[in-house]
C-alpha positions in Angstrom: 139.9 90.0 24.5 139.7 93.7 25.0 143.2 95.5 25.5 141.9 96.6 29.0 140.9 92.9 29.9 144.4 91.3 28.8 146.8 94.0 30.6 149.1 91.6 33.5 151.8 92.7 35.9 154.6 89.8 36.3 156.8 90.6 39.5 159.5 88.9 39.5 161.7 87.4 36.2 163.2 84.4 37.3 162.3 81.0 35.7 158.3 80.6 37.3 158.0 83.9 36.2 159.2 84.1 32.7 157.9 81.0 32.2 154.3 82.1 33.0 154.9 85.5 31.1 156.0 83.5 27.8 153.0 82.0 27.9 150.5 84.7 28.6 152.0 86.5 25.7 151.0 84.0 23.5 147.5 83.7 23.9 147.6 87.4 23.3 148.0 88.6 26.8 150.0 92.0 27.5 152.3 91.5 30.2 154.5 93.6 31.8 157.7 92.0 34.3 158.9 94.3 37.0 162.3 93.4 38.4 164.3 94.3 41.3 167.5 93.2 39.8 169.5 94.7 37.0 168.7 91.6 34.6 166.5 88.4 34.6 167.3 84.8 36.3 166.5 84.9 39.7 168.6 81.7 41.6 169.4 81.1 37.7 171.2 84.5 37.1 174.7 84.9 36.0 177.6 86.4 38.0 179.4 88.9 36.0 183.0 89.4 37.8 186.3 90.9 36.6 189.4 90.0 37.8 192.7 92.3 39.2 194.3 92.1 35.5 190.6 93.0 33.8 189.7 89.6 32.8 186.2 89.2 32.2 184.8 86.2 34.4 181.1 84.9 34.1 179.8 82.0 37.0 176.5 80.7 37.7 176.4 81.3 41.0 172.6 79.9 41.9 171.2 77.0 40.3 173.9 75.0 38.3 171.5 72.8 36.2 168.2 71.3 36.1 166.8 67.7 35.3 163.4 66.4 34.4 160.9 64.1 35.9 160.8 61.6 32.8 156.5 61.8 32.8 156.7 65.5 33.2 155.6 66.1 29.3 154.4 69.3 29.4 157.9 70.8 31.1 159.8 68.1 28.8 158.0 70.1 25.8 159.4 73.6 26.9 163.0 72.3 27.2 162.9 70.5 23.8 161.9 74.2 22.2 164.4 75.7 24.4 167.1 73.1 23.1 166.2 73.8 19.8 166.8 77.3 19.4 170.0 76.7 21.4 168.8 78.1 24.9 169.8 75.2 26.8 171.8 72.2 26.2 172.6 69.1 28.0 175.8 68.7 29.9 176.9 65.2 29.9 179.6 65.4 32.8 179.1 62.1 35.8 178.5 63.4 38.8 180.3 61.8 41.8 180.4 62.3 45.9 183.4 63.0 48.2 184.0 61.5 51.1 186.2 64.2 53.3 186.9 61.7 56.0 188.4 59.3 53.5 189.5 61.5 51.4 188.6 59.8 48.1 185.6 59.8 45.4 183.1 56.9 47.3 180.9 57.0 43.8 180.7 57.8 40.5 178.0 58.1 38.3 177.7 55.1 35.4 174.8 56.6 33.7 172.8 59.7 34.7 169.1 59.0 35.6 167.8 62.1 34.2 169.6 64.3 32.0 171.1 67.4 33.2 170.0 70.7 31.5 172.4 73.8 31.7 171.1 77.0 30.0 173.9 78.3 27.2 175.4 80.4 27.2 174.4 80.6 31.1 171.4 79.9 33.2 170.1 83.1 32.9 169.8 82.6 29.1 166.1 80.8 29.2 164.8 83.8 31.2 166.6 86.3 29.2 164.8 85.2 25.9 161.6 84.5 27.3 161.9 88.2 28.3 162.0 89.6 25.0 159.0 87.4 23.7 156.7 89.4 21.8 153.8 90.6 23.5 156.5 90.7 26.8 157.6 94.2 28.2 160.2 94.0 31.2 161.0 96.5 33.1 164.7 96.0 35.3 165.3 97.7 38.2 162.3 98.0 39.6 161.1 96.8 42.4 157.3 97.1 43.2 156.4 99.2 46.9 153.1 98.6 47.1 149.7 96.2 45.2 146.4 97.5 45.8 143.5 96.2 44.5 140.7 99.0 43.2 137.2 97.5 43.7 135.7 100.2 41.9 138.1 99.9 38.7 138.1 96.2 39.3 141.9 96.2 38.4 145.7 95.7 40.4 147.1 99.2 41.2 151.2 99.1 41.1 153.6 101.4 42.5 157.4 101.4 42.9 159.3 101.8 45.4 160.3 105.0 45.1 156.8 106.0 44.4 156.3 105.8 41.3 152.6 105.0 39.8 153.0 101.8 37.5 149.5 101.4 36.1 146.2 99.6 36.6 146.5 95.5 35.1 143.8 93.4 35.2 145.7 90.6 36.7 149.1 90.0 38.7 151.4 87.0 38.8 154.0 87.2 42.1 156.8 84.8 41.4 159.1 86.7 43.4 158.9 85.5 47.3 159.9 89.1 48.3 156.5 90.2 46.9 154.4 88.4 50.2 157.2 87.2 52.7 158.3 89.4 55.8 161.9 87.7 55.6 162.9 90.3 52.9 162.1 93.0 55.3 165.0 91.8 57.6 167.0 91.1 54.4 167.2 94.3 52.7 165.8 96.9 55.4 163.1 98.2 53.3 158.8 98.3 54.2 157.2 95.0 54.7 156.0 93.3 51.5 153.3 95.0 49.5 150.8 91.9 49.3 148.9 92.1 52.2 148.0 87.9 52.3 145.2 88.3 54.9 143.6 91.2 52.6 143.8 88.5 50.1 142.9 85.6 51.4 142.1 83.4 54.6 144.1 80.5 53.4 147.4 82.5 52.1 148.8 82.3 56.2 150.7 78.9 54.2 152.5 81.5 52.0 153.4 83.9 54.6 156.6 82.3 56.1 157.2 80.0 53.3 160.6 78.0 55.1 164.1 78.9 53.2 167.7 77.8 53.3 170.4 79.8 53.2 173.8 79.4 51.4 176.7 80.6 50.5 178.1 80.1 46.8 182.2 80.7 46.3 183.5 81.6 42.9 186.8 80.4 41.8 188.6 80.8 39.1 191.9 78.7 38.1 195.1 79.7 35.2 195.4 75.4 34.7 192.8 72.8 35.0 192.1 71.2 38.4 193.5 67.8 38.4 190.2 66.4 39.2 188.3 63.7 37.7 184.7 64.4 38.6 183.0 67.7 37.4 180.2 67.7 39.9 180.4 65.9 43.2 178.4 66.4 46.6 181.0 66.1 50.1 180.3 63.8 52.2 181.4 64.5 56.4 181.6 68.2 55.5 180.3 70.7 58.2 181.3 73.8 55.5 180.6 72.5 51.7 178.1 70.5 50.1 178.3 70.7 46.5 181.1 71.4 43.9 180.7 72.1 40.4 183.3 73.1 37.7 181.3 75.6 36.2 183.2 76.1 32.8 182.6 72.1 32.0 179.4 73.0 30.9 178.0 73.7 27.5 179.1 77.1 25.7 181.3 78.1 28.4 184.7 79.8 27.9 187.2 77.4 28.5 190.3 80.5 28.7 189.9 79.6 32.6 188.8 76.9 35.0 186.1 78.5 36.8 184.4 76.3 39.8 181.6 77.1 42.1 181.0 75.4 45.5 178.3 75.9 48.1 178.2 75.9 51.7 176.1 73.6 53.7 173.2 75.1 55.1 174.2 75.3 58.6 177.7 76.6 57.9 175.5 79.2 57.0 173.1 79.6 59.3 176.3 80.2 61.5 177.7 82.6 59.9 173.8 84.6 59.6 173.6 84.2 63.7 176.5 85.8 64.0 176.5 88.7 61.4 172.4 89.3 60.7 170.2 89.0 57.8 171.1 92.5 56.1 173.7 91.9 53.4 177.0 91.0 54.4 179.7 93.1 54.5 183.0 92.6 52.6 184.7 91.8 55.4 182.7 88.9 55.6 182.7 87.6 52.4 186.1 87.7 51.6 186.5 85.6 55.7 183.6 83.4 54.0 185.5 82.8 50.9 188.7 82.2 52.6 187.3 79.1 54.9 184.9 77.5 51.9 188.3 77.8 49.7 190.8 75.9 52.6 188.0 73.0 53.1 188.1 72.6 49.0 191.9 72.3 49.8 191.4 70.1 52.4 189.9 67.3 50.5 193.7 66.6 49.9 192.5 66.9 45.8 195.6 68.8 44.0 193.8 72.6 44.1 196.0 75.1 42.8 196.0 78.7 44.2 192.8 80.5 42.0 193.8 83.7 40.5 189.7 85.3 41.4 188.2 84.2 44.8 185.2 86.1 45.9 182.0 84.6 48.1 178.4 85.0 47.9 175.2 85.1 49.8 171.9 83.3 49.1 169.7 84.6 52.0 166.6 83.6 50.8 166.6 82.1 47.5 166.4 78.1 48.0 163.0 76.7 49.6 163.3 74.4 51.9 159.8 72.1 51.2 156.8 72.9 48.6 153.4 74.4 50.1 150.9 73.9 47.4 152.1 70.9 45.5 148.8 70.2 43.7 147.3 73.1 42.8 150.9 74.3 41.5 150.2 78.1 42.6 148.2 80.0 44.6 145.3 81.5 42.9 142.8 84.2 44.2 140.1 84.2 41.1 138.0 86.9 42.3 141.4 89.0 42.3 143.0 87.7 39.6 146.0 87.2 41.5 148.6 84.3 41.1 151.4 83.1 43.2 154.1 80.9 42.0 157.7 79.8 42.2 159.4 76.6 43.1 158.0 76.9 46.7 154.6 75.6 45.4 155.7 72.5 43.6 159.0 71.2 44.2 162.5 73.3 45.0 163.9 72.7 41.9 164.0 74.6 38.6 161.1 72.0 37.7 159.2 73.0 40.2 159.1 76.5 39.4 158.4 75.8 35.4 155.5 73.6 36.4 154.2 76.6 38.8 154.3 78.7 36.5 152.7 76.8 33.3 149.8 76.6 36.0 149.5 80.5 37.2 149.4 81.4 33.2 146.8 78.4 32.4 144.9 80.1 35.4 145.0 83.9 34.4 144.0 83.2 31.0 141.3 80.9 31.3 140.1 83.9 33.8 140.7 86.8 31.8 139.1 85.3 28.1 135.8 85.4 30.2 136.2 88.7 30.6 
């Protein structure tokens, strides 16, 4: 392949994405990721936080773990090279749900069906390494204004935000749903997305309001251990959580605190949205957010101490609520060379977005060594 032929745009560096990148790279593909965010991860970034006496605090606030579909060899095959070169281990804590009625544990885990996967030392770690791949460039902090596809040069035109001209690449992979999806428009205030779908193609209207929950993820952190037996437990007859998980259980993690993460049910926060908009939340909010998660925890009548760091956060967008193009994997416009995927084409799950990925790079590069 020509250097002109193999030169691809990634937008977007969460799991799909990298994933897809990784792979492109190695069958001698240039790519480039672009990136809104400071660093990689997506819904598997990692919160950074400091505490009032300057304690250095580190959550995964989005996705907590991933597990496998046992037939799923090709994914299985990634996360045994990721395992090996100590990108991801398994976390062997049983999993258990809360009844908040009853106040007590109703089950426990005897045996996990599928092994759970947590990144070390946190979920961003996959994407961060498949970042600096050779053959990979990423580019952080900047988020792409406008796509526009040159007949005449036969090539993707890219430009940031702020206007700056990105280049000409031969192909583009769009893993991030901001990229196509008017809800980020109401999210963050800026122009509508720069992927015109009807431009692209007649059957993309499936991508265009792709259906989303929203949540809110609370970061604790504790001086003692939390006298409680289960590490990971959903709540059962619970308007305001859904999930807890004690974050610094898992593989890798400091252990100098106990640092949990819960989650909000979806409609707590679609409440809270109606209320206060889709722009980001203000302080205000979040801290009110974090104080009514943190007294339900309490509620549960489980011995919770006072945490020494408290602070909420919002996922506006970030979780898909169904998969729209389960067997084809991603969206794919050959006769633009343009890819689409991300755990909204598969499954909602971590899973999802590797296999979706795997399929927009087997895609591109079948396309482009014709070229």
């Amino acid at each position: 392949m020509s250097s002109v032929a193999s030169k691809v745009a990634v937008i977007g560096s969460g799991i799909s994405g990298t994933v897809c990148a990784s792979i492109l790279a190695k069958n001698g593909i240039s790519v480039t990721i672009f990136e809104s965010a400071r660093g990689p991860g997506g819904r598997m970034s990692q919160r950074r936080e400091i505490a009032e006496d300057g304690r250095e605090l580190l959550f995964d606030h989005g996705a907590p773990y991933f597990s496998l579909n046992a037939s799923n060899s090709e994914v299985q095959s990634l996360v045994n090279d990721w395992e090996s070169r100590g990108l991801v281990a398994e976390w062997k804590e049983k999993f258990g749900s809360f009844d908040c009625l009853a106040k007590k544990f109703l089950k426990i885990e005897e045996e996990a069906v599928n092994k759970k996967y947590a990144g070390v030392p946190g979920m961003n770690s996959i994407c961060r390494a498949l970042c600096q791949e050779p053959g990979v460039e990423s580019r952080f902090g900047l988020g792409i204004g406008r796509l526009e596809w040159l007949d005449n040069d036969d090539s993707w035109s890219l430009m940031s935000f702020d206007g700056q001209e990105l280049g000409h690449f031969k192909g583009v992979i769009a893993s991030d749903k901001n990229t196509f999806s008017s809800r980020s428009t109401n999210v963050t205030g800026r122009p509508p997305p720069p992927i015109d779908l009807n431009v692209v193609s007649d059957v993309a209207f499936k991508l265009k309001e792709i259906p989303v929950i929203s949540c809110f993820a609370l970061m604790l952190a504790f001086e003692q251990p939390l006298s409680v037996p289960i590490k990971g437990f959903s709540f059962k007859n619970s308007e305001v959580l859904s999930w807890a998980y004690c974050d610094s259980s898992k593989p890798g993690r400091s252990t100098t605190s106990e640092r949990w993460v819960l989650y909000s049910t979806s409609e707590y926060a679609e409440r809270i949205i109606a209320q206060t908009g889709l722009q980001k939340p203000s302080s205000a909010v979040l801290t009110k957010v974090a104080e009514e998660l943190f007294l339900e925890f309490q509620s549960t009548g489980l011995d919770i101490s006072r945490p020494f760091f408290k602070k909420a956060h919002r996922w506006g967008s970030a979780f898909p609520a169904s998969s729209i193009m389960r067997e084809e994997k991603c969206f794919w416009d050959g006769k633009k060379r343009l890819a689409i995927c991300g755990d909204f084409c598969v499954s909602p799950n971590v899973e999802g977005a590797i296999c979706s990925g795997i399929a927009a790079a087997s895609k591109l590069t079948e396309m482009l060594s014709s070229l």
